[in-house]
Chimera marker file (.cmm) of the C-alpha trace (Angstrom):
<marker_set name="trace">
<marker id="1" x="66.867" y="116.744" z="134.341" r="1" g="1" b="0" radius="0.5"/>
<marker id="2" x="63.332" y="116.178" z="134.888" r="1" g="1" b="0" radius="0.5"/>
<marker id="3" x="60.396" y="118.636" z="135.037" r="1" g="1" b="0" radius="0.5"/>
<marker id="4" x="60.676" y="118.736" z="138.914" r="1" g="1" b="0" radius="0.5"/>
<marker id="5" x="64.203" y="119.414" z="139.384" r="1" g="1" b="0" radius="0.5"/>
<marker id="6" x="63.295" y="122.281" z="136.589" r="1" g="1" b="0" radius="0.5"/>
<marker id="7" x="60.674" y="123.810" z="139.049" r="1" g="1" b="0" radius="0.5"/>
<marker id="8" x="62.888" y="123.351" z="142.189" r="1" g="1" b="0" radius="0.5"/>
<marker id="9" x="65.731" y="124.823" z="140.693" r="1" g="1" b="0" radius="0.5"/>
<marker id="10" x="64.529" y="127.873" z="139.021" r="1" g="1" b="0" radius="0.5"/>
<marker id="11" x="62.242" y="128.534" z="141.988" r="1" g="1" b="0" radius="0.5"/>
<marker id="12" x="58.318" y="128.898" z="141.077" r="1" g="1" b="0" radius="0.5"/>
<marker id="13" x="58.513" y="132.691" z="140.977" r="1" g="1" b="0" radius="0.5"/>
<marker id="14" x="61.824" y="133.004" z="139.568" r="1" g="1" b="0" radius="0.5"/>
<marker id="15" x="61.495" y="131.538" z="136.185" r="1" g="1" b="0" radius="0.5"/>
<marker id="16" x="60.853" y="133.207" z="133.022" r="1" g="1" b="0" radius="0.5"/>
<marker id="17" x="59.260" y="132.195" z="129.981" r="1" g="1" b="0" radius="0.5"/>
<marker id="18" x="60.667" y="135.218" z="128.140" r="1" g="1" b="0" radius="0.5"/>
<marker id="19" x="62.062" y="134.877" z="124.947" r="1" g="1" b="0" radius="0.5"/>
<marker id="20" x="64.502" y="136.820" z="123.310" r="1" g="1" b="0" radius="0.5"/>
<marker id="21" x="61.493" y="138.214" z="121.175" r="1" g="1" b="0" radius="0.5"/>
<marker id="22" x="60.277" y="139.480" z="124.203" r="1" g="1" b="0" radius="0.5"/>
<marker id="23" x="63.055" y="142.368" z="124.802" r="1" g="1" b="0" radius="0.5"/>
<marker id="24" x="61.943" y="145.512" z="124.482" r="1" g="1" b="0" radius="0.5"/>
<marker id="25" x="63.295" y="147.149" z="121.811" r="1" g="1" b="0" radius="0.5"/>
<marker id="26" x="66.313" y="149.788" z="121.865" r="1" g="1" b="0" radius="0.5"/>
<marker id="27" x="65.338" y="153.496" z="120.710" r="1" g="1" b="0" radius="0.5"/>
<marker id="28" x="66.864" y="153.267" z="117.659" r="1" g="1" b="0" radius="0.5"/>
<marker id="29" x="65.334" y="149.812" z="116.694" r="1" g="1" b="0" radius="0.5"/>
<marker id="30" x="61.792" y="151.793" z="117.870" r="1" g="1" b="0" radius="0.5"/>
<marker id="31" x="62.296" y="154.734" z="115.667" r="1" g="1" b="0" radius="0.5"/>
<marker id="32" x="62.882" y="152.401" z="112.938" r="1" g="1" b="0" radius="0.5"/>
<marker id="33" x="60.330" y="150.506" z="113.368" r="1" g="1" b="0" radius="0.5"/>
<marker id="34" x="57.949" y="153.763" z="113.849" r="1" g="1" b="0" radius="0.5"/>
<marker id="35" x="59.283" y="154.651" z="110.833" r="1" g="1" b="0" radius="0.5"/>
<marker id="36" x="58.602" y="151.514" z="108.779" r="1" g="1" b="0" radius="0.5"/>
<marker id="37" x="54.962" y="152.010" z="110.081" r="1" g="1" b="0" radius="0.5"/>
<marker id="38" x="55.077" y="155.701" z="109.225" r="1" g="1" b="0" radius="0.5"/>
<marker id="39" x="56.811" y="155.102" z="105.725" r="1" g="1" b="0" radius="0.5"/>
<marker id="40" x="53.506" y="152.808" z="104.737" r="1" g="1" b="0" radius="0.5"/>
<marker id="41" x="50.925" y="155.101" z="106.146" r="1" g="1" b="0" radius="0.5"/>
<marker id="42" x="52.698" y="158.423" z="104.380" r="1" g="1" b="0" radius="0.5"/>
<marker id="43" x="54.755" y="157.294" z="101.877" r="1" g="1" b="0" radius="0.5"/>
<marker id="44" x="54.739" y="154.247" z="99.804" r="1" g="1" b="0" radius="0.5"/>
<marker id="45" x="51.984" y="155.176" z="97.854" r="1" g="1" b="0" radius="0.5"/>
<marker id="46" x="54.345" y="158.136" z="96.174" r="1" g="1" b="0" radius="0.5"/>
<marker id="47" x="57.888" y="156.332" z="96.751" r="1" g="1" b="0" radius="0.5"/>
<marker id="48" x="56.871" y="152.758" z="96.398" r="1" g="1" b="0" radius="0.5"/>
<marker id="49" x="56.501" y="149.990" z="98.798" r="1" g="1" b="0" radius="0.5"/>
<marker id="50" x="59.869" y="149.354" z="99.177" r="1" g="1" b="0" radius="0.5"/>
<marker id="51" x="61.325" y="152.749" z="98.256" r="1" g="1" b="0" radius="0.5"/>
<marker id="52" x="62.369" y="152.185" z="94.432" r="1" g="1" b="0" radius="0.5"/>
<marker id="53" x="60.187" y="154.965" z="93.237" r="1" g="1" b="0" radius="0.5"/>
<marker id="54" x="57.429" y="155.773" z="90.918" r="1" g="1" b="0" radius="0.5"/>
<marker id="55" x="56.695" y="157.837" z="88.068" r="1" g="1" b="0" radius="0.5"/>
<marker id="56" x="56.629" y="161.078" z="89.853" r="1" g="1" b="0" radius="0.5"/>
<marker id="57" x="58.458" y="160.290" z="92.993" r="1" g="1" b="0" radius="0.5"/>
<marker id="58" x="62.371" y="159.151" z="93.440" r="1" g="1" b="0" radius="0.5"/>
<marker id="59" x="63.712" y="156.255" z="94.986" r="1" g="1" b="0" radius="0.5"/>
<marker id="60" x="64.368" y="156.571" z="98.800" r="1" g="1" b="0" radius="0.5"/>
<marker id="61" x="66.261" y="153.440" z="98.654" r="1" g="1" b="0" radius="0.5"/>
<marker id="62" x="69.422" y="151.676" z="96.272" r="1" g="1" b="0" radius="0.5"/>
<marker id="63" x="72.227" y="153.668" z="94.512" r="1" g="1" b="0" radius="0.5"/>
<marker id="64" x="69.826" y="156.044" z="93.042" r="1" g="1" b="0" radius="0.5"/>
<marker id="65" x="68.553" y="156.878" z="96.326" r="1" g="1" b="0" radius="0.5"/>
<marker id="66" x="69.642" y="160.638" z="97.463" r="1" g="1" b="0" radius="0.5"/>
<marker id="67" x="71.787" y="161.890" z="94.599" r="1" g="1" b="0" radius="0.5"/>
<marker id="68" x="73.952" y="164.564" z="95.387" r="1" g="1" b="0" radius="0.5"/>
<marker id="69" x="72.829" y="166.940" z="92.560" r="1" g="1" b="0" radius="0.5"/>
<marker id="70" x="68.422" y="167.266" z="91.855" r="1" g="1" b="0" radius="0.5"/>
<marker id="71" x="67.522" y="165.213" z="88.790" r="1" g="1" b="0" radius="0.5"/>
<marker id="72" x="66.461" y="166.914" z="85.316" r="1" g="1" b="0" radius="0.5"/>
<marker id="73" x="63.315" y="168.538" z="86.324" r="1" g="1" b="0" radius="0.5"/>
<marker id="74" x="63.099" y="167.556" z="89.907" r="1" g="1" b="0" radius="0.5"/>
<marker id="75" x="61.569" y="169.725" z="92.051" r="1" g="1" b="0" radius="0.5"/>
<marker id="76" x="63.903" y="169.744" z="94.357" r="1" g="1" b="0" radius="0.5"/>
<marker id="77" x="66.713" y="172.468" z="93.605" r="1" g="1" b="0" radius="0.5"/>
<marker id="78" x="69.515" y="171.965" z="96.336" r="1" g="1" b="0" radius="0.5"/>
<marker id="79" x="72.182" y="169.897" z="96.607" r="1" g="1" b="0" radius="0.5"/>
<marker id="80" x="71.876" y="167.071" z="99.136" r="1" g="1" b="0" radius="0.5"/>
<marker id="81" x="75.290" y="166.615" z="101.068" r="1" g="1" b="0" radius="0.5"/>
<marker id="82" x="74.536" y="164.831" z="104.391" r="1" g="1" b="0" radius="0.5"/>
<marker id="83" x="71.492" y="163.718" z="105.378" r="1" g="1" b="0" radius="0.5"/>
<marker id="84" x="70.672" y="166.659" z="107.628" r="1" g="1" b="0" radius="0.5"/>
<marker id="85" x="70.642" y="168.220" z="103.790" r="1" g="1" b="0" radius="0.5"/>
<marker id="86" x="67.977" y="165.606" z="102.467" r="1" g="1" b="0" radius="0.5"/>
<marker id="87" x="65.648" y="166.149" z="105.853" r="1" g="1" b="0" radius="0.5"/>
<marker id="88" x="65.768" y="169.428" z="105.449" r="1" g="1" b="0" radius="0.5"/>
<marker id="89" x="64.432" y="169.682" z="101.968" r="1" g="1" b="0" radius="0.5"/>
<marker id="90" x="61.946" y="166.983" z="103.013" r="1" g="1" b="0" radius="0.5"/>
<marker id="91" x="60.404" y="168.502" z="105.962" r="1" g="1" b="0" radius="0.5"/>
<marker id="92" x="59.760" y="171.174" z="103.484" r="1" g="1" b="0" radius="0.5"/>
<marker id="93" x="58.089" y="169.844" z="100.736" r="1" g="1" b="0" radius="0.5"/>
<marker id="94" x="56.619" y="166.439" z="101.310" r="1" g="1" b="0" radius="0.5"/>
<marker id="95" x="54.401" y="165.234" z="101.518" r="1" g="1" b="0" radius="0.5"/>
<marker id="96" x="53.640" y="167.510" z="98.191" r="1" g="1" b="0" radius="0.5"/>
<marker id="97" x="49.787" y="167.718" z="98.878" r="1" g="1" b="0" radius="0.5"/>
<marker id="98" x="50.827" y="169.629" z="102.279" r="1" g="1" b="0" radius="0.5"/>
<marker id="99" x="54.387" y="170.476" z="101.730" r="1" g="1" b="0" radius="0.5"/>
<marker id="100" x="56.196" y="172.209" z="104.958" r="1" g="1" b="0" radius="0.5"/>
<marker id="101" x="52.834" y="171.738" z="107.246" r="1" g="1" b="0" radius="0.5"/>
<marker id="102" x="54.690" y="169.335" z="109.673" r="1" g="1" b="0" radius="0.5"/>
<marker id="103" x="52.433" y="170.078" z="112.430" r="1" g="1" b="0" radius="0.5"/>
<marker id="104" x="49.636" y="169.371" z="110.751" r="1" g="1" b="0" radius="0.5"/>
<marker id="105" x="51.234" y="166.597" z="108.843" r="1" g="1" b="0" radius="0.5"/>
<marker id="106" x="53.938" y="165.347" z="110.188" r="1" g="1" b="0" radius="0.5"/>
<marker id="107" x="55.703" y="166.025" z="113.509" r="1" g="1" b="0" radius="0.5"/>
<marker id="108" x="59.429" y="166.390" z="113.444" r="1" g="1" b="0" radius="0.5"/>
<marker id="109" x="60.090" y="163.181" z="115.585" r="1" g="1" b="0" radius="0.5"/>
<marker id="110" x="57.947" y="161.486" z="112.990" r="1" g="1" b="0" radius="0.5"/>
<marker id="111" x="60.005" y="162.722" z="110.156" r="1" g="1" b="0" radius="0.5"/>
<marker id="112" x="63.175" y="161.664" z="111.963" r="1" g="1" b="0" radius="0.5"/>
<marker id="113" x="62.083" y="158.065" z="112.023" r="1" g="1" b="0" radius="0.5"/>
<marker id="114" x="60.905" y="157.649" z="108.532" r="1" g="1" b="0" radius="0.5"/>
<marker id="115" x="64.226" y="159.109" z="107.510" r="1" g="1" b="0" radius="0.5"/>
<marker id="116" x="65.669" y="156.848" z="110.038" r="1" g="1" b="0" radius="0.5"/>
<marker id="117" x="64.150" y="154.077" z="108.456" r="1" g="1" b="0" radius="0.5"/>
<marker id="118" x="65.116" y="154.970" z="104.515" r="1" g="1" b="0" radius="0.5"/>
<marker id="119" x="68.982" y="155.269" z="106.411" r="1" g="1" b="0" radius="0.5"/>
<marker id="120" x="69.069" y="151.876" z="107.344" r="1" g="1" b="0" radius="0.5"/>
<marker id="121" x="67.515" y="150.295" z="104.242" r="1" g="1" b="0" radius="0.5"/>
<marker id="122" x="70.129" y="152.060" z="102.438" r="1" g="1" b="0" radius="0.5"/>
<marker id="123" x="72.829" y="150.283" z="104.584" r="1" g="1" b="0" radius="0.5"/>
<marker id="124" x="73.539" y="153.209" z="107.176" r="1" g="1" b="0" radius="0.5"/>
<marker id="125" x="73.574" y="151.927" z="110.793" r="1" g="1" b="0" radius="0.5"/>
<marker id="126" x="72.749" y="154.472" z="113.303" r="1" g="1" b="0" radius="0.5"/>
<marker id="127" x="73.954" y="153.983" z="116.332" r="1" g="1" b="0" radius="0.5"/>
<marker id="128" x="71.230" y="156.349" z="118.103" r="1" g="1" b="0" radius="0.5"/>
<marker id="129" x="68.188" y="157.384" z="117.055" r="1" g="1" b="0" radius="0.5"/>
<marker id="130" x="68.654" y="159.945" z="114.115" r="1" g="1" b="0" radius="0.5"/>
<marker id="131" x="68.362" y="163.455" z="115.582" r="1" g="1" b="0" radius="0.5"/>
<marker id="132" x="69.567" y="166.840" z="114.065" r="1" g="1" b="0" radius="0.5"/>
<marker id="133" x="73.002" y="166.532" z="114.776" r="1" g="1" b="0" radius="0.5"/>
<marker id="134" x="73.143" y="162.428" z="113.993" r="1" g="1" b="0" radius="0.5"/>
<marker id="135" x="72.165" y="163.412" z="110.403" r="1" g="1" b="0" radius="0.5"/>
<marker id="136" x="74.466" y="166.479" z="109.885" r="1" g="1" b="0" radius="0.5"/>
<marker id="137" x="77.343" y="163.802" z="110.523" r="1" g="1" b="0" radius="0.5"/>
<marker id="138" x="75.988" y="161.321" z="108.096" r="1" g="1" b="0" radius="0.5"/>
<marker id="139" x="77.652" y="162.510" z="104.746" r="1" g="1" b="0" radius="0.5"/>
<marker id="140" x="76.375" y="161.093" z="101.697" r="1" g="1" b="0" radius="0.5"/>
<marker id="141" x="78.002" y="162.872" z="99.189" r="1" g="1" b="0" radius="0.5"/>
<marker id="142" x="81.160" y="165.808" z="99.639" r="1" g="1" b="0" radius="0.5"/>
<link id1="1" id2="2" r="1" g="1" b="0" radius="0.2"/>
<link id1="2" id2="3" r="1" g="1" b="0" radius="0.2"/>
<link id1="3" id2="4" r="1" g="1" b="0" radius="0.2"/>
<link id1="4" id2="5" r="1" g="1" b="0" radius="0.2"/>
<link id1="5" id2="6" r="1" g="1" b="0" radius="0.2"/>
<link id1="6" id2="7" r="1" g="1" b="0" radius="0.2"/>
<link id1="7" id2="8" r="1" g="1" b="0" radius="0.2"/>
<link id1="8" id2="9" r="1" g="1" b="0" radius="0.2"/>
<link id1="9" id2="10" r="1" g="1" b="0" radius="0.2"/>
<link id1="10" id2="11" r="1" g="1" b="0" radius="0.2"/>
<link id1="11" id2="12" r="1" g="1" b="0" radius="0.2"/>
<link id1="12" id2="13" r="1" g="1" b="0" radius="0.2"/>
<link id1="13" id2="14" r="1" g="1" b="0" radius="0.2"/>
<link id1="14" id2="15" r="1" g="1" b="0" radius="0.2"/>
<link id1="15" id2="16" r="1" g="1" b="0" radius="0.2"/>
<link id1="16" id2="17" r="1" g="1" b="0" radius="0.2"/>
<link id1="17" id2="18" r="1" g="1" b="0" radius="0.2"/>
<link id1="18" id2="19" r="1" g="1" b="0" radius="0.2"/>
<link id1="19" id2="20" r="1" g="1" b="0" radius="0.2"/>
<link id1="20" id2="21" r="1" g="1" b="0" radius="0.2"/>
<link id1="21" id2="22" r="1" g="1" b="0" radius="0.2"/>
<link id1="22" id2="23" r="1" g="1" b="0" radius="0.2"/>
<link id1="23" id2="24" r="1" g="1" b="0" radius="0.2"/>
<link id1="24" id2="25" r="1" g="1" b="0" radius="0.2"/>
<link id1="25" id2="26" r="1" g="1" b="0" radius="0.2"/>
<link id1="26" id2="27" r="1" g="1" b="0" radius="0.2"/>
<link id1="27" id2="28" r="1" g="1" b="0" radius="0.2"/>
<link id1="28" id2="29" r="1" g="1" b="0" radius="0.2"/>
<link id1="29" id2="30" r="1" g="1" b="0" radius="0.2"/>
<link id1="30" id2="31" r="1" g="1" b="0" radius="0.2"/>
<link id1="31" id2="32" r="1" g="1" b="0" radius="0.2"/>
<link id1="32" id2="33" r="1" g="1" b="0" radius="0.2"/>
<link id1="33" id2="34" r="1" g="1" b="0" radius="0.2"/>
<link id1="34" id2="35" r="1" g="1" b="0" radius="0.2"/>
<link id1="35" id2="36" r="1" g="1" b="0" radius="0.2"/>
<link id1="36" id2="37" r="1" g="1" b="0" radius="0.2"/>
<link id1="37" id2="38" r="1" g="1" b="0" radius="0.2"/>
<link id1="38" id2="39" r="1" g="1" b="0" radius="0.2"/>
<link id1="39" id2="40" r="1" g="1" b="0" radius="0.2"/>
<link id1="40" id2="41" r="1" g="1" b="0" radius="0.2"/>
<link id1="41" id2="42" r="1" g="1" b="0" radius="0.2"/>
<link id1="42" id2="43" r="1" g="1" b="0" radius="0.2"/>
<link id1="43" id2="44" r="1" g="1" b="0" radius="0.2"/>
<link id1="44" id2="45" r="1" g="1" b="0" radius="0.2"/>
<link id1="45" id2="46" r="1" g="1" b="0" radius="0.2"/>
<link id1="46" id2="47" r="1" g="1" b="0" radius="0.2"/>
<link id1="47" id2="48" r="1" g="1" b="0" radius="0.2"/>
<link id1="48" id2="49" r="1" g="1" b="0" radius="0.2"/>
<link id1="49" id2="50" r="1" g="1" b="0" radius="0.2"/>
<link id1="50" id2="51" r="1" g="1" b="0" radius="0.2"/>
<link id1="51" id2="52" r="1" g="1" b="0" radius="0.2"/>
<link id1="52" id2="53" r="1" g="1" b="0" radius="0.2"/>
<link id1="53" id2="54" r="1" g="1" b="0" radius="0.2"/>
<link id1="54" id2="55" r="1" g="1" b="0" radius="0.2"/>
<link id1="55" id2="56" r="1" g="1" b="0" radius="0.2"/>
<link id1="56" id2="57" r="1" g="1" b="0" radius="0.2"/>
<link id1="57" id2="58" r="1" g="1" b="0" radius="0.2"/>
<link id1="58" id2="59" r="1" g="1" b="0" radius="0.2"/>
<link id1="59" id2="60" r="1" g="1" b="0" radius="0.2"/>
<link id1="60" id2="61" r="1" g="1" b="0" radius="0.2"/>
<link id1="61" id2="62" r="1" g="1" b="0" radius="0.2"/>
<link id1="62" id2="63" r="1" g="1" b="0" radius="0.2"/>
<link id1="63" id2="64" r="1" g="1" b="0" radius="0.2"/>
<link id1="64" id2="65" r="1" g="1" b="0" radius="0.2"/>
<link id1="65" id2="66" r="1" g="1" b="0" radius="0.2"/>
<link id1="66" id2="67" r="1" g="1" b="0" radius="0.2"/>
<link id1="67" id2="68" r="1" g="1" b="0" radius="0.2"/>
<link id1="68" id2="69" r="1" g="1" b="0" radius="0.2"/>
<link id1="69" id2="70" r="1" g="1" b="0" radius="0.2"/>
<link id1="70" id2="71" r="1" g="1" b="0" radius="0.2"/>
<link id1="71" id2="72" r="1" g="1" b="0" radius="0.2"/>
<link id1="72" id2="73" r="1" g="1" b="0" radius="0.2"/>
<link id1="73" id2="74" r="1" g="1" b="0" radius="0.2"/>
<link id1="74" id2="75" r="1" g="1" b="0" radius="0.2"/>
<link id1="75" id2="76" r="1" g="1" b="0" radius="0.2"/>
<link id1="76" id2="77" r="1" g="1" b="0" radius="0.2"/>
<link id1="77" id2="78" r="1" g="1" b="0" radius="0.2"/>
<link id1="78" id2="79" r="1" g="1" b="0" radius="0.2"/>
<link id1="79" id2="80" r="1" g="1" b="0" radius="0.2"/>
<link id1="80" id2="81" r="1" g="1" b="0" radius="0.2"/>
<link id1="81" id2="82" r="1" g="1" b="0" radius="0.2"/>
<link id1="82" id2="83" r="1" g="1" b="0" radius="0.2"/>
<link id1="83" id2="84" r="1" g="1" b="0" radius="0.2"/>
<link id1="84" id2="85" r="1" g="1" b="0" radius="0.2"/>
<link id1="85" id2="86" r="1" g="1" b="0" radius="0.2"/>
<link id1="86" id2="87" r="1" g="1" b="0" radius="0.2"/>
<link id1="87" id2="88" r="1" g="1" b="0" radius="0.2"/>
<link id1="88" id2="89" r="1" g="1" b="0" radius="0.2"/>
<link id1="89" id2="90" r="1" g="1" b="0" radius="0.2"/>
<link id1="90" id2="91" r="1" g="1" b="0" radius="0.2"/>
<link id1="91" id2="92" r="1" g="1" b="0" radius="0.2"/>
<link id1="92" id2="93" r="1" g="1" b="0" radius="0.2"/>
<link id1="93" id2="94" r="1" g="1" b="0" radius="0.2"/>
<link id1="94" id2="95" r="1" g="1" b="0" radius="0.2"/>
<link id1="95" id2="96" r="1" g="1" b="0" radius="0.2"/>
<link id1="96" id2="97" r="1" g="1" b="0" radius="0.2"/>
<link id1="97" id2="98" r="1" g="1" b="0" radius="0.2"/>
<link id1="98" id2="99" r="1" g="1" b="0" radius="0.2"/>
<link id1="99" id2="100" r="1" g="1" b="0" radius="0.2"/>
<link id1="100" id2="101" r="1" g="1" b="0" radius="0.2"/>
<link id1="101" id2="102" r="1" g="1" b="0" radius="0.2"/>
<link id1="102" id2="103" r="1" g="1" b="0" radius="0.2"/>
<link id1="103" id2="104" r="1" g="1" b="0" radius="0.2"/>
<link id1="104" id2="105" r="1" g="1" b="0" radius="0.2"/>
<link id1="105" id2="106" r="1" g="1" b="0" radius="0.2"/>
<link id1="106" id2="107" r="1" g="1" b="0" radius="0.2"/>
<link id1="107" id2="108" r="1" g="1" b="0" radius="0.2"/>
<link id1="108" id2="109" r="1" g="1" b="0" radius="0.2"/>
<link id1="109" id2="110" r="1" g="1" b="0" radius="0.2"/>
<link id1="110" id2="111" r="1" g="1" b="0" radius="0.2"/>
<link id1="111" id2="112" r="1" g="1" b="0" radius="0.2"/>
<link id1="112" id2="113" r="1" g="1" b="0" radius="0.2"/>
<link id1="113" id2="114" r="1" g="1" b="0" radius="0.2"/>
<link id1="114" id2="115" r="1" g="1" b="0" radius="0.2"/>
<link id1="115" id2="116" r="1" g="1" b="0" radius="0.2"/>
<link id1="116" id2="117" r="1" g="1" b="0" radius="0.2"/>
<link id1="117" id2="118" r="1" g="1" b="0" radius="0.2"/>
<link id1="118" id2="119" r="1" g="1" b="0" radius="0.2"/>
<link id1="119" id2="120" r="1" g="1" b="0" radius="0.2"/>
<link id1="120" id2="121" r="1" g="1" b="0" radius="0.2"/>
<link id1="121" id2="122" r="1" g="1" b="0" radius="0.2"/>
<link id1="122" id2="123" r="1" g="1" b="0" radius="0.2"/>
<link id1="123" id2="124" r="1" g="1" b="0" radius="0.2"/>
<link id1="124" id2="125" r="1" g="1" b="0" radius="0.2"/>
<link id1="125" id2="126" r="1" g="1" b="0" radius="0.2"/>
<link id1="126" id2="127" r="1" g="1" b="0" radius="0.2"/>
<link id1="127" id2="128" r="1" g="1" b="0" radius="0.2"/>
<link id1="128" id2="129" r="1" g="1" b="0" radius="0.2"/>
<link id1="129" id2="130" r="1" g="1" b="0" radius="0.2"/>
<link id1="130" id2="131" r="1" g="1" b="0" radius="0.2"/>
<link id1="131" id2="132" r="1" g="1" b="0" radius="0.2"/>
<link id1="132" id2="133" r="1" g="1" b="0" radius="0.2"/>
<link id1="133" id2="134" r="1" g="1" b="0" radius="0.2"/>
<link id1="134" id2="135" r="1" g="1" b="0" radius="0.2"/>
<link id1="135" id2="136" r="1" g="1" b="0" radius="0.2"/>
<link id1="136" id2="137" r="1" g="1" b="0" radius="0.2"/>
<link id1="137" id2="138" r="1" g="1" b="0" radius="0.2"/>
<link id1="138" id2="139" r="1" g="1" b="0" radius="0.2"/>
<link id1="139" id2="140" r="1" g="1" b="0" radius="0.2"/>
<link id1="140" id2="141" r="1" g="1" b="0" radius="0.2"/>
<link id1="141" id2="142" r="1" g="1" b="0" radius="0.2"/>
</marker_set>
């Protein structure tokens, strides 16, 4: 087919030059990806660049990632069940500087999709965007 029979058949104002990279995003895959953004800004510089952890801070992602029961000297001093359990504590006390200041920090929404984001780089797929309810189903430990 040649570039005119292209034009004629597609119609001048019908055709698209959009690209599969072009589709908007679904709301999970944007709270991800706000979350990615929001896990850089807030906190790799504690947690790591990609979530393994530093001296003072845990890993957010791999198998060490969320243990049920608070490490030897942890701050934390709950047991994390589902993820509604690890939000929770988080929304509480990080970032550590301003812990449990989300308004002034952190709004919840922006919480949601950082935690969103450490979910699916552990291997959870969400299959909405990670609300209250979404993460009291999400069990990571009984």
């Amino acid at each position: 087919m040649n570039y005119l029979s292209f034009v004629l058949m597609c119609g001048l104002a019908a055709c698209s030059t959009a690209s599969a990279d072009d589709k908007k995003p679904s709301p999970v895959e944007a709270q991800i990806a706000a979350g990615k953004q929001l896990y850089v800004a807030k906190c790799a510089s504690c947690h790591g660049n990609a979530g393994e952890g530093k001296k003072d801070a845990p890993s957010l992602v791999g198998k060490d990632a969320f243990p049920r029961d608070p490490r030897p000297k942890a701050k934390r001093d709950v047991k994390f069940h589902t993820a509604a359990d690890v939000f929770a504590w988080a929304t509480k006390n990080m970032p550590p500087k301003q812990p449990g200041k989300p308004a002034d920090v952190l709004t919840t929404d922006q919480y949601l999709a950082i935690f969103a984001f450490d979910l699916t780089a552990n291997g959870i797929k969400l299959d909405k965007p990670l609300d209250g309810e979404a993460a009291a189903r999400i069990v990571l430990h009984k």
